[in-house]
C-alpha atoms as one frame of an Amber mdcrd trajectory, in Angstrom:
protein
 -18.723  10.328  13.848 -17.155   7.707  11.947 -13.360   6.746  13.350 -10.184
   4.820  12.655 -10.031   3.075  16.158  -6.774   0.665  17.205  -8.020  -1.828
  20.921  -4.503  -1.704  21.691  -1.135  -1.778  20.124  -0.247  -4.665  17.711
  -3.832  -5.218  16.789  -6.066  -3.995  13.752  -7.698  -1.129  13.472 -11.541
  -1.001  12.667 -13.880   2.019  11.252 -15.997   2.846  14.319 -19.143   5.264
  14.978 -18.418   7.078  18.054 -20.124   9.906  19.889 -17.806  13.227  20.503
 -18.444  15.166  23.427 -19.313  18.939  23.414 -16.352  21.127  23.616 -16.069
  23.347  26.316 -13.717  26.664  27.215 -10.661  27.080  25.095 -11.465  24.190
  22.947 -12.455  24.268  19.427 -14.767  21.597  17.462 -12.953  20.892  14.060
 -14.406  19.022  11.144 -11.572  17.074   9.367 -10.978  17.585   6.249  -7.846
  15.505   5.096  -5.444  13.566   7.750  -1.752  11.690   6.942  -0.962   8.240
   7.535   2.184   8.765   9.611   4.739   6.165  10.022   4.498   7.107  13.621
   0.668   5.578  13.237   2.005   2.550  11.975   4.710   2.619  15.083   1.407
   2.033  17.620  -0.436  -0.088  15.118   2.536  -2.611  14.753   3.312  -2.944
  18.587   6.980  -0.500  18.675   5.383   2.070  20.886   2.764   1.216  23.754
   0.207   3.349  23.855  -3.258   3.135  25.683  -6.384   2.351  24.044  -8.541
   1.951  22.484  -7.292   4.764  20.784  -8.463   7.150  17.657  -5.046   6.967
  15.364  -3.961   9.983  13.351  -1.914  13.066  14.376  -1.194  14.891  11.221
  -4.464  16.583  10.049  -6.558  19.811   8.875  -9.860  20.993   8.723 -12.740
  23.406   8.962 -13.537  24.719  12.454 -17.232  24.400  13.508 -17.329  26.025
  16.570 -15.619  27.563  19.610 -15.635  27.460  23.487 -15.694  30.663  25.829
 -12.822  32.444  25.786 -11.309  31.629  22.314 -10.384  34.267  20.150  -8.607
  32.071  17.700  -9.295  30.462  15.896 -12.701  31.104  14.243 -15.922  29.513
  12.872 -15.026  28.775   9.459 -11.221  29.057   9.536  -9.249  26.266   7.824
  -7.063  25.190  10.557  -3.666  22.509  10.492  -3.523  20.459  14.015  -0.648
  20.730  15.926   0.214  17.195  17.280   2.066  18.530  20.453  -0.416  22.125
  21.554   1.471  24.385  23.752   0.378  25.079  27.423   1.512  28.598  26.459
   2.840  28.926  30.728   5.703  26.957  31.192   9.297  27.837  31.085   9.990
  25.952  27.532   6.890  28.189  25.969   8.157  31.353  27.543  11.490  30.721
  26.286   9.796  30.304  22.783  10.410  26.377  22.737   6.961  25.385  22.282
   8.306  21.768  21.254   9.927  21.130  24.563   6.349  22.187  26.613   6.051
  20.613  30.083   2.753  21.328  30.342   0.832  19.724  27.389  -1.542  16.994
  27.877  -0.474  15.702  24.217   1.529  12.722  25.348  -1.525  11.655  27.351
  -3.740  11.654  24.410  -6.162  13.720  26.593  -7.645  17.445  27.010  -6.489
  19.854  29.421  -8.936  18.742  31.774  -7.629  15.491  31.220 -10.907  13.916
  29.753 -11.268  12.566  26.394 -13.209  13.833  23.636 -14.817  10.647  22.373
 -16.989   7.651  23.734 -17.857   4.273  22.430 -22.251   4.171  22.436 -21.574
   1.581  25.285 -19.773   4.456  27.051 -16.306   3.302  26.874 -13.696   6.074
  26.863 -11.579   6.575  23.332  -8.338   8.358  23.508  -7.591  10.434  20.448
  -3.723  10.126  19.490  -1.610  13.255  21.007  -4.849  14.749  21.692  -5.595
  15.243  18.668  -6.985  12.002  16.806  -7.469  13.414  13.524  -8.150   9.635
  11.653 -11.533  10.597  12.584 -14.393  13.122  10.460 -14.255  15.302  13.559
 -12.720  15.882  17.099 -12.251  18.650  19.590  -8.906  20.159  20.290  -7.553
  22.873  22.456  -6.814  26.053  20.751  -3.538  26.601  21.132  -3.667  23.122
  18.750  -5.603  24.677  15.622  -3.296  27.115  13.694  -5.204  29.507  11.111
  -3.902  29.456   7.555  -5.285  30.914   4.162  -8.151  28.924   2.863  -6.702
  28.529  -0.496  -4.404  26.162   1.023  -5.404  22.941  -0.402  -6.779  20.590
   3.107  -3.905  17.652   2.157  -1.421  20.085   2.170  -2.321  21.724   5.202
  -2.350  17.934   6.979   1.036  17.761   6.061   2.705  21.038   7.286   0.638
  19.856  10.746   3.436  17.068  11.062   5.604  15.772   8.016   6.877  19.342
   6.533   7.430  20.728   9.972   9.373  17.803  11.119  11.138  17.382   7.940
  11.599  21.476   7.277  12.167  22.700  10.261  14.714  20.047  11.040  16.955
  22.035   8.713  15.970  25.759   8.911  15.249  25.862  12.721  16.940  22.826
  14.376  20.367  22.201  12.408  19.793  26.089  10.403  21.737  24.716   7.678
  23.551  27.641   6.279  23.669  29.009   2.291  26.022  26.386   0.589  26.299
  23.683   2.832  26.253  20.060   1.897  23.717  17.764   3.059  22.181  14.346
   2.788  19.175  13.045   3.340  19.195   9.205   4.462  15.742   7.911   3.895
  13.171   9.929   1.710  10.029   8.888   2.672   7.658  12.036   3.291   9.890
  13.315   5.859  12.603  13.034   4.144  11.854  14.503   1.169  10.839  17.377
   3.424  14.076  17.463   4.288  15.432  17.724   1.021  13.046  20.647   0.306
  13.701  22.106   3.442  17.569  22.270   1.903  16.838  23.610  -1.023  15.322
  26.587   0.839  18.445  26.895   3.207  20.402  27.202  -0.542  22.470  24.129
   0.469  25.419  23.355  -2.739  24.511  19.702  -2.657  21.885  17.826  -1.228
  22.243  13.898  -1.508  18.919  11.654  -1.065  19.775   7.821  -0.050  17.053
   5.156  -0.333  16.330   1.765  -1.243  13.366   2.385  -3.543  14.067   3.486
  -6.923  10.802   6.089  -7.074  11.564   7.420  -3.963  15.018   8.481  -5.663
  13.290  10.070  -8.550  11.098  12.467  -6.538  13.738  13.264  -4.400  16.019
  14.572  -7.611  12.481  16.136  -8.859  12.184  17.957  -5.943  15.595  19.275
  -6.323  18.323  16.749  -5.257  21.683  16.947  -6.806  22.571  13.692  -6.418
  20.890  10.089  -5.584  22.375   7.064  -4.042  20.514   3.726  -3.876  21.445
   2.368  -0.430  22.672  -1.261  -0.663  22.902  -4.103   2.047  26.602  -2.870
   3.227  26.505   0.360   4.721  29.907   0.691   4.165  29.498   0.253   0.764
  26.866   3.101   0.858  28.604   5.526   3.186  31.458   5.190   0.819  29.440
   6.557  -1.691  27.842   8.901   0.228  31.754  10.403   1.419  32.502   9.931
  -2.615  30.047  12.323  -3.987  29.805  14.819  -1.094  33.961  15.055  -1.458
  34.336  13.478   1.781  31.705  13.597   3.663  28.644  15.842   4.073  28.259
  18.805   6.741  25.259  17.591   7.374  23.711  14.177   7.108  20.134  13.644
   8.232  18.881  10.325   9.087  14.712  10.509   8.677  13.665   6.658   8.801
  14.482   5.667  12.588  16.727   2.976  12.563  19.597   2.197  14.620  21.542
   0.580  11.750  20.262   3.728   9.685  21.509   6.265  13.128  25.276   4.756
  13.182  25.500   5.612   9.410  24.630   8.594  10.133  27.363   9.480  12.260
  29.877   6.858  10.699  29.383   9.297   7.430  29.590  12.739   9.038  33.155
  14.203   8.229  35.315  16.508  10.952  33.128  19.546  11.785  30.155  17.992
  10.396  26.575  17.749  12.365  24.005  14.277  12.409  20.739  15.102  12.650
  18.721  12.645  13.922  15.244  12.863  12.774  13.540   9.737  12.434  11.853
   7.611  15.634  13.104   4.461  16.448  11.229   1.502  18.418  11.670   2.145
  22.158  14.792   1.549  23.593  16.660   1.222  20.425  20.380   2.252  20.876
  23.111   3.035  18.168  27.236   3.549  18.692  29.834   5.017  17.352  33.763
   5.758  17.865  33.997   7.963  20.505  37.665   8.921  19.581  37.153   9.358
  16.043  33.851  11.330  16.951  35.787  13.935  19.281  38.739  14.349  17.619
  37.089  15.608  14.683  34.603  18.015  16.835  31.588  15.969  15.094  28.426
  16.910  16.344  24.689  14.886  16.963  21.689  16.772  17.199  18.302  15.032
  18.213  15.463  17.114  15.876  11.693  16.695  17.327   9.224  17.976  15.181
  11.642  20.403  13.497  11.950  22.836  16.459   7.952  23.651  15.802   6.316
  26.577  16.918   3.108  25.748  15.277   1.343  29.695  15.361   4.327  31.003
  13.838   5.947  28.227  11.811   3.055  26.220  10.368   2.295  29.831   8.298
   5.451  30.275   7.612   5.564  27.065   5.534   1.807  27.840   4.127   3.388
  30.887   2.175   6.385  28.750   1.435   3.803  26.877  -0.507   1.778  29.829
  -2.065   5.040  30.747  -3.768   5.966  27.847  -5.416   9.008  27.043  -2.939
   7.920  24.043  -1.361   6.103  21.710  -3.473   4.437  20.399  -0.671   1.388
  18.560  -2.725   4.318  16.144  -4.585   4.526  14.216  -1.307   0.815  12.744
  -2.029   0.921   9.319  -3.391  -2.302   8.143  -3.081  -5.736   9.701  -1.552
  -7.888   6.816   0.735 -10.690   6.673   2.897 -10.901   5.736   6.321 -11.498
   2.018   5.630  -8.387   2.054   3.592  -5.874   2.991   6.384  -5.062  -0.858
   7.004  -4.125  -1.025   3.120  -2.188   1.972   3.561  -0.244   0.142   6.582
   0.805  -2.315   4.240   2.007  -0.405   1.699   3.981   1.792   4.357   5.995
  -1.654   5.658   6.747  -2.585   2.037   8.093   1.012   1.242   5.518   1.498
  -1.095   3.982   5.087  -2.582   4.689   8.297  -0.556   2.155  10.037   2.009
  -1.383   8.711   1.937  -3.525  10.848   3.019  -7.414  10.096   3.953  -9.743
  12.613   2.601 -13.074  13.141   4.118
């Protein structure tokens, strides 16, 4: 199989031909089909984020499943699946509890198996990690089960890639993790593909006004196209824009969701969030980034900061969920495609991703 492979982090990535392993119980072999360019990718690629290698990049993708190991009743041969980037050990107290996104006992964060091996060998027989286990830059892998979540086939493959990480993170952030309630205010700073999942996420909740803040001009117009009530071009004093942001939101928003992972982008945030109101932080910094604020002014008013990771997922129950969202027209979940690349394209689509260019690019196999 043919593979978007990074050495190690800071480096570029090359197209590789690498040999995938047979899959064995629980797992499932799964042909991919379409898989995101994440700006979490572009973390490892750039250096923020160590991670080992060499490494198969790409954690937000669907595809067809082409076979299944002993003891797997789900999915099945043939089923279009989205990959979970963080599969449930389905045993531990967070899973039991129904907090599949807090698991203790997923190899994801290893970028291995269960058993700890990896899927995927160099012909010299050098090991390749696959990215949260799941290394879906690549025209096939094997994943555990509990990592392939069944939806309709008429779900278009893209779209399906992008409930796997984008619309779940973005989504979920504000119907599971914040539940924004009917008629709230919110805003959205940064509206890249997460964000604007936010912002449709919001329009589901029924919030009153939902305010998208950005420094690119076509990011702005999708966000109102999607449904935003109001747009604010962010500027280089964040006074300046938080001003504007209390101004139109009649003092401040009850919730304001930062979904680009900067500190500078954090502290706004919270600066902006009015008495009673909630932060949500969303976006992923660099490692061992840290933001302030005014403790005083923060407690007196009874603010609050919530830390959203991957929108409170439970992939077998949520990652549907947002399928029939889709299928009835209330989350436009195919706008958030800007371009469609191949795999020799994904150092292109790096580029474009630094300069704040397009949307979600999305490599279709």
């Amino acid at each position: 199989m043919r593979a978007v492979v990074l050495e190690r982090p800071g480096s570029p990535t090359r197209v590789e031909d690498l040999e995938l392993r047979d899959h064995g119980p629980g797992e499932v072999v799964v042909r991919i089909a379409a898989s995101g360019v994440c700006h979490s990718d572009l973390h490892i690629r750039d250096g923020d984020w160590e991670r080992p290698g060499p490494i198969i990049l790409g954690h937000e993708g669907a595809g067809w499943v082409e076979a299944v190991g002993p003891g797997v009743e789900t999915p099945r041969i043939g089923d279009l699946v989205a990959l979970t980037w963080y599969y449930p050990c389905l045993r531990c107290r967070h899973c039991q509890d129904g907090r599949q996104w807090l698991c203790t006992g997923s190899g994801s964060l290893r970028h291995r198996a269960a058993d700890d091996s990896t899927v995927a060998r160099r012909p010299d027989g050098t090991e390749v990690v696959s990215y949260l286990a799941i290394g879906t830059m690549a025209e096939r892998t094997v994943v555990p089960a509990s990592a392939a979540v069944t939806l309709p086939s008429s779900v278009p493959a893209e779209v399906a890639a992008l409930i796997g990480c984008c619309v779940s993170t973005g989504v979920g952030a504000v119907l599971k993790t914040a539940a924004v309630p009917e008629g709230a205010s919110v805003a959205v700073l940064g509206v890249g593909g997460v964000g604007l999942s936010i912002v449709m996420g919001a329009i589901v909740a029924g919030a009153s006004r939902i305010v998208a803040v950005d420094r690119v001009a076509a990011r702005l117009d999708m966000a109102r196209d999607l449904g935003a009530t109001d747009t604010i071009m962010a500027g280089d004093d964040p006074a300046a824009t938080n001003e504007a942001i209390r101004r139109t939101t009649h003092g401040g928003p009850d919730f304001a969701f930062e979904a680009i992972g900067l500190a500078s982008t954090v502290e706004q945030a919270i600066d902006v969030t009015p008495p009673g109101g909630t932060a949500v932080l969303v976006g992923l910094t660099a490692f061992d980034k840290r933001a302030s604020f005014d403790v005083f002014r923060f407690v007196d008013g009874s603010r609050r900061i919530i830390g959203s990771n991957y929108g409170s997922a439970v992939a077998a129950v949520d990652f549907p969920r947002y399928a029939d969202l889709f299928m009835a027209g209330r989350l436009p979940i195919g706008r958030l495609v800007s371009h469609r690349i191949g795999l020799d394209e994904v150092e292109a689509a790096f580029d474009d991703m630094r300069r704040g260019v397009g949307l979600r690019q999305v490599i279709v196999f």
